[in-house]
PQR file with spaces between the fields and no chain letter, atoms N, CA, C, O and H, PARSE charges and radii, in Angstrom:
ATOM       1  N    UNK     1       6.811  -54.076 -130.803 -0.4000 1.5000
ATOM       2  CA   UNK     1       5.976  -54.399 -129.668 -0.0000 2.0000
ATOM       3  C    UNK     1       4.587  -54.829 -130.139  0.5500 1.7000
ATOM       4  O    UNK     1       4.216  -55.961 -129.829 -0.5500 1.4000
ATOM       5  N    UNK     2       3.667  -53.928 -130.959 -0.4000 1.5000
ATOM       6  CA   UNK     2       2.638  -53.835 -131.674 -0.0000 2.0000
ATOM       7  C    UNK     2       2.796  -55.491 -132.396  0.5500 1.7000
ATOM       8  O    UNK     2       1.795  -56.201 -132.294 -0.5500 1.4000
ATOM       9  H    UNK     2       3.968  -53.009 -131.211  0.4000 1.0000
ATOM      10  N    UNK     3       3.963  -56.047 -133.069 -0.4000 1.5000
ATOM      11  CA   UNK     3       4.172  -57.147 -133.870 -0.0000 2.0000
ATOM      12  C    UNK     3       4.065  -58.692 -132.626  0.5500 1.7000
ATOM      13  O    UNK     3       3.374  -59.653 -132.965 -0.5500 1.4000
ATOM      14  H    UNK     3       4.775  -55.470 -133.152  0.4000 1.0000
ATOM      15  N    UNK     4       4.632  -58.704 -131.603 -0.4000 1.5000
ATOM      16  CA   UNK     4       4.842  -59.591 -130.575 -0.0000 2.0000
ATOM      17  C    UNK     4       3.218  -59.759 -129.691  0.5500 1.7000
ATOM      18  O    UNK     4       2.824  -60.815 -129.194 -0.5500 1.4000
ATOM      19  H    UNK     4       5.192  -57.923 -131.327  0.4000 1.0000
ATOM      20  N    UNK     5       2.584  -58.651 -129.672 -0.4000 1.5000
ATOM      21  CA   UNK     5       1.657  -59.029 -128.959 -0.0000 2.0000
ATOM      22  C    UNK     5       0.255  -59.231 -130.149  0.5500 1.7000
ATOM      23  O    UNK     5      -0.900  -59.378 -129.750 -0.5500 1.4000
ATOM      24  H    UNK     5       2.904  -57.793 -130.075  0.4000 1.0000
ATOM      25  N    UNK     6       0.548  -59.209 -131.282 -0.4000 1.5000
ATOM      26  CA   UNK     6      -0.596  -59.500 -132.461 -0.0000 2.0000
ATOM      27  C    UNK     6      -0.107  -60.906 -132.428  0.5500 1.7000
ATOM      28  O    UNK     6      -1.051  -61.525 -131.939 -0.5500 1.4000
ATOM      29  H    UNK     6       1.487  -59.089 -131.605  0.4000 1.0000
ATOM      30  N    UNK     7       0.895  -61.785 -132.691 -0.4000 1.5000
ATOM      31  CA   UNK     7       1.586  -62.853 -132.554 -0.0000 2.0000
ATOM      32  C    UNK     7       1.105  -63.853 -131.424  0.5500 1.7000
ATOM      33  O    UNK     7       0.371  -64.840 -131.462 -0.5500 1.4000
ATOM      34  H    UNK     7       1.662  -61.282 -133.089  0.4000 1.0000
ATOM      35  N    UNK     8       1.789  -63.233 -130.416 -0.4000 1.5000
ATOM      36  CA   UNK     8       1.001  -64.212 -128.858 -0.0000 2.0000
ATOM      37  C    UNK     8      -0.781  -63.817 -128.985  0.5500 1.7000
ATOM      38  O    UNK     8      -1.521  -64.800 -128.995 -0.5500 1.4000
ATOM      39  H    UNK     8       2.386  -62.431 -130.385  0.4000 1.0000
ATOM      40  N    UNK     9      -1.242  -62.851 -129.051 -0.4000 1.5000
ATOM      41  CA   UNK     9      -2.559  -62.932 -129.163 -0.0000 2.0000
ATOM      42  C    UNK     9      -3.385  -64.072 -130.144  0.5500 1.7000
ATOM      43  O    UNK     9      -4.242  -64.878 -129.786 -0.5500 1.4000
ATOM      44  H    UNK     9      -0.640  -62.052 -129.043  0.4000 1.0000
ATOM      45  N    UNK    10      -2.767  -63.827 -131.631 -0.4000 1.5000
ATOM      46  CA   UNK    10      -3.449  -64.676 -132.577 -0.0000 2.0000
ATOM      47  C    UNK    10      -3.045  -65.984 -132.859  0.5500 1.7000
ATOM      48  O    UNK    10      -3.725  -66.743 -133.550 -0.5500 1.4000
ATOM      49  H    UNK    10      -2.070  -63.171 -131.922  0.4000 1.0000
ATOM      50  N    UNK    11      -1.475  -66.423 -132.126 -0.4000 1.5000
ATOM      51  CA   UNK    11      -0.837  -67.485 -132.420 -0.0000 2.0000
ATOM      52  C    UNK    11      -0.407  -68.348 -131.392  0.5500 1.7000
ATOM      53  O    UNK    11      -0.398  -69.579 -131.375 -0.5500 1.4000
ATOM      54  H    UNK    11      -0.923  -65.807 -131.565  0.4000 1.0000
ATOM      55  N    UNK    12      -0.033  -67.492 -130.492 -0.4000 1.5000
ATOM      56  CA   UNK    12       0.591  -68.364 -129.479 -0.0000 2.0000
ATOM      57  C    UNK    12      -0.521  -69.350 -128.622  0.5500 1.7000
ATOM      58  O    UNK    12      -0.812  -70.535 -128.460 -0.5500 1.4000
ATOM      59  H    UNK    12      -0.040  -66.493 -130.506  0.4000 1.0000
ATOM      60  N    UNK    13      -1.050  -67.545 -128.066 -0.4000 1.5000
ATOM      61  CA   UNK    13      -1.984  -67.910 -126.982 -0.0000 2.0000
ATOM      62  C    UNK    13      -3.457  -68.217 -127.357  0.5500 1.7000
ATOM      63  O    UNK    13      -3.725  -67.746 -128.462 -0.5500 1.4000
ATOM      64  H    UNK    13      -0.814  -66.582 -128.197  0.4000 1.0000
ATOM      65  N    UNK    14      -4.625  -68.947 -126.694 -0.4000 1.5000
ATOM      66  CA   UNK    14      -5.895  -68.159 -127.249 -0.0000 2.0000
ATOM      67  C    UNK    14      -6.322  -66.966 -126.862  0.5500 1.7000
ATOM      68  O    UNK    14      -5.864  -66.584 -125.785 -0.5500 1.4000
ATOM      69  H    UNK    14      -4.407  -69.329 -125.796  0.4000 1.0000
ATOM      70  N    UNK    15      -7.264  -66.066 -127.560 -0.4000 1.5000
ATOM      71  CA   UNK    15      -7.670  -64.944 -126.915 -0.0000 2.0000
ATOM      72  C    UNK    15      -8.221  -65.171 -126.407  0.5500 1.7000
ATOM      73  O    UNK    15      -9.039  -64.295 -126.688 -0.5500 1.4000
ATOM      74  H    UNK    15      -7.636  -66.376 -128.435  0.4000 1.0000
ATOM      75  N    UNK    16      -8.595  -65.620 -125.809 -0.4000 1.5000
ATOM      76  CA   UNK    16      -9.394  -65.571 -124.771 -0.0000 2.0000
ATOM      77  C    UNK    16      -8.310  -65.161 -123.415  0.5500 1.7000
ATOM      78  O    UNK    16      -8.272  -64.202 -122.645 -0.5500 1.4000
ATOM      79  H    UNK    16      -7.931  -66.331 -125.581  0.4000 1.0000
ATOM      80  N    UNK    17      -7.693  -66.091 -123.530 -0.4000 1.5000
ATOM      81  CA   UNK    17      -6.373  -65.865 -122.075 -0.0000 2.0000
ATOM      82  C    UNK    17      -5.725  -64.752 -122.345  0.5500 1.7000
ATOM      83  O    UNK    17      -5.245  -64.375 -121.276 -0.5500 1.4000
ATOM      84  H    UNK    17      -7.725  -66.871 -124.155  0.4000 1.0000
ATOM      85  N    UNK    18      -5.454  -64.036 -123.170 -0.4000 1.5000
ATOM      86  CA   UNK    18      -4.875  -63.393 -123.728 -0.0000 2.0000
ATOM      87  C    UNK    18      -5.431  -61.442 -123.646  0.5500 1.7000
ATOM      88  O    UNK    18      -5.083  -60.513 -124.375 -0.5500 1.4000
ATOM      89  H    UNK    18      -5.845  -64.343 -124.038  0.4000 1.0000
ATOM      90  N    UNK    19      -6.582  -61.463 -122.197 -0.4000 1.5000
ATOM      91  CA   UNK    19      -7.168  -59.920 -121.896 -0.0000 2.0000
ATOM      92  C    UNK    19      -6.313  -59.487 -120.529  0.5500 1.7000
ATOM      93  O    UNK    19      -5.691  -60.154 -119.702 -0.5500 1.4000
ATOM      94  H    UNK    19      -6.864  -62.218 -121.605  0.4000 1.0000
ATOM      95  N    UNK    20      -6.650  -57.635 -120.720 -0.4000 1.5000
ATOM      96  CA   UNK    20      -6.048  -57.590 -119.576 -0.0000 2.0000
ATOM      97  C    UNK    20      -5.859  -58.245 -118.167  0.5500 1.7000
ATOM      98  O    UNK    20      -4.684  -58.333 -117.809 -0.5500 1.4000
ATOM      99  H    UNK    20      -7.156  -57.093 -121.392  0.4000 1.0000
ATOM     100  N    UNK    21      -6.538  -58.583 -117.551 -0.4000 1.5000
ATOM     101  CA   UNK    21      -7.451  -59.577 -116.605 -0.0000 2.0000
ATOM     102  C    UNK    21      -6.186  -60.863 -116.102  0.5500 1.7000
ATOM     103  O    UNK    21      -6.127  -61.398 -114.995 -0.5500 1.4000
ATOM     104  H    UNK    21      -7.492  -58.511 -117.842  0.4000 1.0000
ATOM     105  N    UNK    22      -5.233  -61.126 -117.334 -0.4000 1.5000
ATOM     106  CA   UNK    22      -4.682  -62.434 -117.377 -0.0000 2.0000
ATOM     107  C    UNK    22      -3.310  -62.216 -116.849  0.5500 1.7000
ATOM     108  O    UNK    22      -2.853  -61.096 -116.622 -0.5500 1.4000
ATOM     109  H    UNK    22      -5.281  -60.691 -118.233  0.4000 1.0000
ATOM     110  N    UNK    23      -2.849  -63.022 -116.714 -0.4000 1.5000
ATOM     111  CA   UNK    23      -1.017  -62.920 -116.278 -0.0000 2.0000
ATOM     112  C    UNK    23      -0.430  -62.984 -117.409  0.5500 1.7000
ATOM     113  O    UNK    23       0.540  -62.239 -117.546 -0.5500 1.4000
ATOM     114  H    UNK    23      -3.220  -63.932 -116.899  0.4000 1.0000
ATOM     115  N    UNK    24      -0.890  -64.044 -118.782 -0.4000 1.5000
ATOM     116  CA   UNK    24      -0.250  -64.351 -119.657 -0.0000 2.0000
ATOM     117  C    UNK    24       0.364  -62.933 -120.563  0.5500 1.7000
ATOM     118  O    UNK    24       1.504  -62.722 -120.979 -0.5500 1.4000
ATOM     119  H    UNK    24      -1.678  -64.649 -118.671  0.4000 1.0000
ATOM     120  N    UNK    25      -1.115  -61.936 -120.685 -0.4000 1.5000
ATOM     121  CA   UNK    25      -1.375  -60.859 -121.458 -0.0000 2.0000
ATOM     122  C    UNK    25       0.059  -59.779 -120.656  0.5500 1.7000
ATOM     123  O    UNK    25       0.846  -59.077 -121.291 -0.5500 1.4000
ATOM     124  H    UNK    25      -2.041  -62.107 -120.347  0.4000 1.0000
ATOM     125  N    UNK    26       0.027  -59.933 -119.393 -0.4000 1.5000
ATOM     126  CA   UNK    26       1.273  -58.815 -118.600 -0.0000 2.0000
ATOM     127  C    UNK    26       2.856  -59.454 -119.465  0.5500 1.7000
ATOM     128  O    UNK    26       3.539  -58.866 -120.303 -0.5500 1.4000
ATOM     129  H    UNK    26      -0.613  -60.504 -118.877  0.4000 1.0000
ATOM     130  N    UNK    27       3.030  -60.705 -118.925 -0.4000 1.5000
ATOM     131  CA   UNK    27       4.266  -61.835 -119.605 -0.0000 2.0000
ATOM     132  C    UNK    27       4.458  -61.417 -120.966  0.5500 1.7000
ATOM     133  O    UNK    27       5.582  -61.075 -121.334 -0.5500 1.4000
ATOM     134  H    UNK    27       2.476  -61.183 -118.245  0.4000 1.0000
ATOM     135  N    UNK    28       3.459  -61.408 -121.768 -0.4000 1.5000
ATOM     136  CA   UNK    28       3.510  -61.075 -123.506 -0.0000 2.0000
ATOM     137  C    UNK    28       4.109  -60.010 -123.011  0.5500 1.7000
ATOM     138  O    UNK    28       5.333  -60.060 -123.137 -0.5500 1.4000
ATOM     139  H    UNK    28       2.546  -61.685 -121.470  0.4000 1.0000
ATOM     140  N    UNK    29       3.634  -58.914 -122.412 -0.4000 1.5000
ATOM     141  CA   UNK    29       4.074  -57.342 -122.970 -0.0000 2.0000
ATOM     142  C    UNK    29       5.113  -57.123 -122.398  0.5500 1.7000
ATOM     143  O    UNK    29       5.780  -56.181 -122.826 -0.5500 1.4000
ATOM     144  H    UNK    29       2.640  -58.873 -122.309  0.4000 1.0000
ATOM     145  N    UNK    30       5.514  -57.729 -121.493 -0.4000 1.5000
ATOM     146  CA   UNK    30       6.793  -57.795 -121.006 -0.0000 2.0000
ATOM     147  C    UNK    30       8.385  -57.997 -121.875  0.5500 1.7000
ATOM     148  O    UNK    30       9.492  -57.459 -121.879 -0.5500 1.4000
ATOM     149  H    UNK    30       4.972  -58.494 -121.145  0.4000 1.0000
ATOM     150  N    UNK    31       7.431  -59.514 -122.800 -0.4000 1.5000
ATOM     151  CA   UNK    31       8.520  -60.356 -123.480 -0.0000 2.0000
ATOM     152  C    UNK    31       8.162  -58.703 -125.196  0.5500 1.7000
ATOM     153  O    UNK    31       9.025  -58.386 -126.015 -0.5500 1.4000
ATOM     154  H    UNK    31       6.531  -59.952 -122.796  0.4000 1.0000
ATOM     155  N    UNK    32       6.796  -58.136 -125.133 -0.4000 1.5000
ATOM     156  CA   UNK    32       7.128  -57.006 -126.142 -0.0000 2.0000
ATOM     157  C    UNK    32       7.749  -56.271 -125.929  0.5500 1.7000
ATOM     158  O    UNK    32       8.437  -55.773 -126.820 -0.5500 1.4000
ATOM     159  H    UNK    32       6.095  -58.394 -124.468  0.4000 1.0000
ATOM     160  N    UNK    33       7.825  -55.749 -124.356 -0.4000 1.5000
ATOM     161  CA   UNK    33       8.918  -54.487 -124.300 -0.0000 2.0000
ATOM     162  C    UNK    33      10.496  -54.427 -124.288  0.5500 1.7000
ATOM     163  O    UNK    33      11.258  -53.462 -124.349 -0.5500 1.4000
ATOM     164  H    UNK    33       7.266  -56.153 -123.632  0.4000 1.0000
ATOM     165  N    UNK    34      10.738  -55.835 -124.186 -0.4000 1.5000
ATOM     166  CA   UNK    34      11.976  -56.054 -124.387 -0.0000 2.0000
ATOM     167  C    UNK    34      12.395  -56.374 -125.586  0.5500 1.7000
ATOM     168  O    UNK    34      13.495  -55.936 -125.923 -0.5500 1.4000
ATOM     169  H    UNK    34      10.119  -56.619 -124.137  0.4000 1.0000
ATOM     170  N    UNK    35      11.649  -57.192 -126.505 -0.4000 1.5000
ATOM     171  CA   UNK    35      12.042  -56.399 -127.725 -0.0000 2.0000
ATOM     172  C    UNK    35      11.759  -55.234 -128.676  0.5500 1.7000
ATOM     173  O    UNK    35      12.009  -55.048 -129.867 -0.5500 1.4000
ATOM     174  H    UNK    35      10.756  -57.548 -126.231  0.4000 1.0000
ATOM     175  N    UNK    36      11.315  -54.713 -127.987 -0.4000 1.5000
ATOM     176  CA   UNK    36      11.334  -53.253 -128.635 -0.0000 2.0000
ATOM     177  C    UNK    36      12.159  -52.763 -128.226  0.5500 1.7000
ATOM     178  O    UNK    36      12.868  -52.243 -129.088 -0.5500 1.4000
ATOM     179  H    UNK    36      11.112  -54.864 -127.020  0.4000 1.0000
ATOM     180  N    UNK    37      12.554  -52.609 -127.022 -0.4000 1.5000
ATOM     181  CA   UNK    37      14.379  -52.267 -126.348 -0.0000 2.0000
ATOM     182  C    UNK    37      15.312  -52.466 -127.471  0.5500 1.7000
ATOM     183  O    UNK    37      15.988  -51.607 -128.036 -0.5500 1.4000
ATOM     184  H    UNK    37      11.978  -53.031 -126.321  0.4000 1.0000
ATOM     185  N    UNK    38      15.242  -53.834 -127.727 -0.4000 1.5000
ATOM     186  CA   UNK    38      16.693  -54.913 -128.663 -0.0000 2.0000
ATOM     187  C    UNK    38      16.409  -54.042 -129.709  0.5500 1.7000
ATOM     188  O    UNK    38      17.336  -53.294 -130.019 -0.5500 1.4000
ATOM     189  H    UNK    38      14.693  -54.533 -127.268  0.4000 1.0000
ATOM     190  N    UNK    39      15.462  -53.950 -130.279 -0.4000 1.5000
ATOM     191  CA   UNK    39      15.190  -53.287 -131.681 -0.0000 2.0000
ATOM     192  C    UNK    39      15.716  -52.126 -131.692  0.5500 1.7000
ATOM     193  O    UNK    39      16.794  -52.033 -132.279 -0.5500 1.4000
ATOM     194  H    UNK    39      14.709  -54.558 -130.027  0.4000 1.0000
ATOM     195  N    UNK    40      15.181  -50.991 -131.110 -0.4000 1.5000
ATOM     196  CA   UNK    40      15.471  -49.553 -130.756 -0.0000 2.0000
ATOM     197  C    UNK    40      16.815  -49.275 -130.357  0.5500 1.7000
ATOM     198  O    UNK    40      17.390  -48.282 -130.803 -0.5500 1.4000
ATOM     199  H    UNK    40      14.305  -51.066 -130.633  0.4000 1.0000
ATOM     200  N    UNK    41      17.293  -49.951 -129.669 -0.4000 1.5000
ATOM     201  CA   UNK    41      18.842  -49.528 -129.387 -0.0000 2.0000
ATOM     202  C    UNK    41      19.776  -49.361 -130.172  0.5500 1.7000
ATOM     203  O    UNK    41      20.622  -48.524 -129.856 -0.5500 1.4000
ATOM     204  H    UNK    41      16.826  -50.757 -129.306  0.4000 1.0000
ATOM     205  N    UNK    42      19.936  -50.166 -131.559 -0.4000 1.5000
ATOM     206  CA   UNK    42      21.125  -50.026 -132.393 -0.0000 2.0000
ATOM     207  C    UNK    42      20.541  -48.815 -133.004  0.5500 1.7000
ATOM     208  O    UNK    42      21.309  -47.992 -133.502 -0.5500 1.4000
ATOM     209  H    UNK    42      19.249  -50.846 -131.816  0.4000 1.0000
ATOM     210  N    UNK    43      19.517  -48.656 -133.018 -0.4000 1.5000
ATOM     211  CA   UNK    43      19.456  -47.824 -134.303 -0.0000 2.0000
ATOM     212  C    UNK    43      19.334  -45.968 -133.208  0.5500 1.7000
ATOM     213  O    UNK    43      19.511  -44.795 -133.537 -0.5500 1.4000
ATOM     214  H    UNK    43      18.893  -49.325 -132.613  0.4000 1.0000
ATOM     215  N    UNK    44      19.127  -46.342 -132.497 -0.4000 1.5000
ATOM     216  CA   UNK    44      19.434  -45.020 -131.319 -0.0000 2.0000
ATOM     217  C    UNK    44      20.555  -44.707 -131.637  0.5500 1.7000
ATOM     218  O    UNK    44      20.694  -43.638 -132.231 -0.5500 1.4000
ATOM     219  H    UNK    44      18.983  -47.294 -132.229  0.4000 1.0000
ATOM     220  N    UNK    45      21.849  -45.624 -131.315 -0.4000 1.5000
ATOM     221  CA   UNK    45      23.442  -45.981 -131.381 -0.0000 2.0000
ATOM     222  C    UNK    45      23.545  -44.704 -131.983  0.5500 1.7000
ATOM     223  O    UNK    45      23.622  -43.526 -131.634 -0.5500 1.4000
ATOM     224  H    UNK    45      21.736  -46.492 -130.832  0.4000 1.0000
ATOM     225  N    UNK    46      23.512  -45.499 -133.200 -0.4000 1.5000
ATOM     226  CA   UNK    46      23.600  -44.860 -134.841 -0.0000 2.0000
ATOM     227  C    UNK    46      23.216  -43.558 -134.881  0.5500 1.7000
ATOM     228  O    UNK    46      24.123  -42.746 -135.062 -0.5500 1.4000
ATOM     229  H    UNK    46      23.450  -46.456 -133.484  0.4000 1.0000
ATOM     230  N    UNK    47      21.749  -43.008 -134.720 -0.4000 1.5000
ATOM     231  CA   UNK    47      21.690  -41.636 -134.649 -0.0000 2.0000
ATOM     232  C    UNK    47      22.409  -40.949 -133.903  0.5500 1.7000
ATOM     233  O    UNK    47      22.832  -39.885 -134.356 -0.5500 1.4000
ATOM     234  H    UNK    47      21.011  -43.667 -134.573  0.4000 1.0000
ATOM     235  N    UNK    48      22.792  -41.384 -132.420 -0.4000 1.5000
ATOM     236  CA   UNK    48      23.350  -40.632 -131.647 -0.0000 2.0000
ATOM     237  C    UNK    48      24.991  -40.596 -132.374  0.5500 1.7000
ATOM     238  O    UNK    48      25.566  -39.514 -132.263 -0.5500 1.4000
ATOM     239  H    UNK    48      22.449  -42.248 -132.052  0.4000 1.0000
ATOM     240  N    UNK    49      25.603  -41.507 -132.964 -0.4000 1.5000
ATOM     241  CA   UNK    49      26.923  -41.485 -133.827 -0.0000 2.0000
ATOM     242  C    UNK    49      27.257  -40.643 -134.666  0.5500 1.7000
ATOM     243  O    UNK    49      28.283  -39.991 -134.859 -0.5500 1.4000
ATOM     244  H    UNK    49      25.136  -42.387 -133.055  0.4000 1.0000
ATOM     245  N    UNK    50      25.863  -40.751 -135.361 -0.4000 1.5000
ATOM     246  CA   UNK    50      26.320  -39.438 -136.943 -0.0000 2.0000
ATOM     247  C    UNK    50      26.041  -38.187 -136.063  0.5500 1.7000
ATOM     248  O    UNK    50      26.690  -37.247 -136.521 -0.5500 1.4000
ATOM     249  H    UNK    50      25.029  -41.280 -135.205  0.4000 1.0000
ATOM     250  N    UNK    51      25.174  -37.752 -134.754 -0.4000 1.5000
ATOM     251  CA   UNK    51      25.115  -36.023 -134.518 -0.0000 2.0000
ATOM     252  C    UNK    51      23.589  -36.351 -134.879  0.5500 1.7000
ATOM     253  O    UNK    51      22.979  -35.485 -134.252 -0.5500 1.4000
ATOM     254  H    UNK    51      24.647  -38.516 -134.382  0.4000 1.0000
ATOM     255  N    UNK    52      22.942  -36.887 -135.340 -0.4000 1.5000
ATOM     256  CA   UNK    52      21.505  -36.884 -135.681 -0.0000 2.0000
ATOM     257  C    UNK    52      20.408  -36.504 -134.168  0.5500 1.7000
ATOM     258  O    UNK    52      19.478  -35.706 -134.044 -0.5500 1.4000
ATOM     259  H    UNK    52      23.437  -37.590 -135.849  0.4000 1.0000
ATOM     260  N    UNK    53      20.751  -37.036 -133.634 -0.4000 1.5000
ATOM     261  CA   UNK    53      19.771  -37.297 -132.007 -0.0000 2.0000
ATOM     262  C    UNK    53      21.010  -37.068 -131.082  0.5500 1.7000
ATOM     263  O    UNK    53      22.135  -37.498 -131.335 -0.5500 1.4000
ATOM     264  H    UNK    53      21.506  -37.684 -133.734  0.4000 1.0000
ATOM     265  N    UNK    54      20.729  -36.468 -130.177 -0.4000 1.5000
ATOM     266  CA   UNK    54      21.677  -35.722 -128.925 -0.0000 2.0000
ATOM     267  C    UNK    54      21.254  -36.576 -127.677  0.5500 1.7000
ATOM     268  O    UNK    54      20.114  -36.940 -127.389 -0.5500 1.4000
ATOM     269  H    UNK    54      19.815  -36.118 -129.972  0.4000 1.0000
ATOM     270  N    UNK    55      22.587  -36.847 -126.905 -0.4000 1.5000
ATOM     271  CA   UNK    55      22.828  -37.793 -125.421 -0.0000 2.0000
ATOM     272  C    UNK    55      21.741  -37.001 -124.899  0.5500 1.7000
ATOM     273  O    UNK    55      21.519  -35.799 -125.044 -0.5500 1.4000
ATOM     274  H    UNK    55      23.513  -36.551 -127.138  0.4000 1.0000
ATOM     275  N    UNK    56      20.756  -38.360 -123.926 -0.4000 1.5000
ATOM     276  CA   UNK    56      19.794  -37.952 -122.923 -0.0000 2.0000
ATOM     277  C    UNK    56      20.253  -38.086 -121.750  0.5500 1.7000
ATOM     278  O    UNK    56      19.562  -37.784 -120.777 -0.5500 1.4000
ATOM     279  H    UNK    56      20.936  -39.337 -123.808  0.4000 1.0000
């Protein structure tokens, strides 16, 4: 998440558009929280597979 919105901040977007204040800045964290979802899930999988981390 932390990686996607350093990205649209320094690359995509300008900062300037890019403060709370903006629509663009909500859209980024949006398009961050979903991949942090994609990311986090396999590897949830997995712990929850071996017995490591227990069903919520």
């Amino acid at each position: 998440m932390y990686g996607w919105m350093v990205i649209s901040i320094f690359v995509l977007f300008d900062s300037r558009t890019m403060k709370p204040d903006h629509w663009t800045f909500w859209l980024m964290m949006q398009v961050a929280m979903l991949a942090g979802f994609i990311t986090a899930y396999p590897a949830n999988w997995v712990l929850i597979d071996k017995g490591i981390k227990e069903h919520m």
